[in-house]
Steps between C-alpha positions, in 0.01 A plus 500: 500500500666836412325736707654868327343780419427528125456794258362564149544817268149593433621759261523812707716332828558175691201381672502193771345153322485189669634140373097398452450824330730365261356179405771304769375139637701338819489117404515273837707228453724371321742799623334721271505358176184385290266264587362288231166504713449800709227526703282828418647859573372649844588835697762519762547720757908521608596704792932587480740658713439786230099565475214280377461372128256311343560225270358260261625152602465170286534186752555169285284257411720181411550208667847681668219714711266196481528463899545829606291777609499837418664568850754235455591674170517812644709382779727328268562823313598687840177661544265507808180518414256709750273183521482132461137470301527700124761728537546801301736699773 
């Protein structure tokens, strides 16, 4: 997870953008790479040492994930999740 602070020239000056804003997808598993079988995209909450930033986060779907739960995925990626039932935080 890079957690920086993006910018875009919107013509006139450099304006703050986020990684979603841009069309980025964090893909769980498989250290990052693709997954032949992601599971649907669903909204993230991350809270850093350097604000809060939303993302769009991809968990996968093949049989590498087959016995693992969203939390263990998480977990596995270094990330606490805020609950243990459908996390998005």
């Amino acid at each position: 997870f890079v957690a920086e602070e993006f910018k875009v020239w919107n013509g006139e000056f450099w304006d703050r953008t986020t990684l979603t804003s841009l069309g980025s997808i964090f893909q769980l598993g498989h250290h990052g790479a693709p997954c032949v079988h992601p599971a649907p995209t669903r909204n993230m909450t991350v809270i850093h040492v350097n604000g809060i930033h939303e993302l769009k986060v991809r968990s996968c779907g093949c049989r590498v994930a087959e016995d693992l739960s969203n939390v263990d995925e998480l977990m596995r990626n270094g990330w606490y999740p805020a609950t243990s039932t459908d996390p998005s935080t």
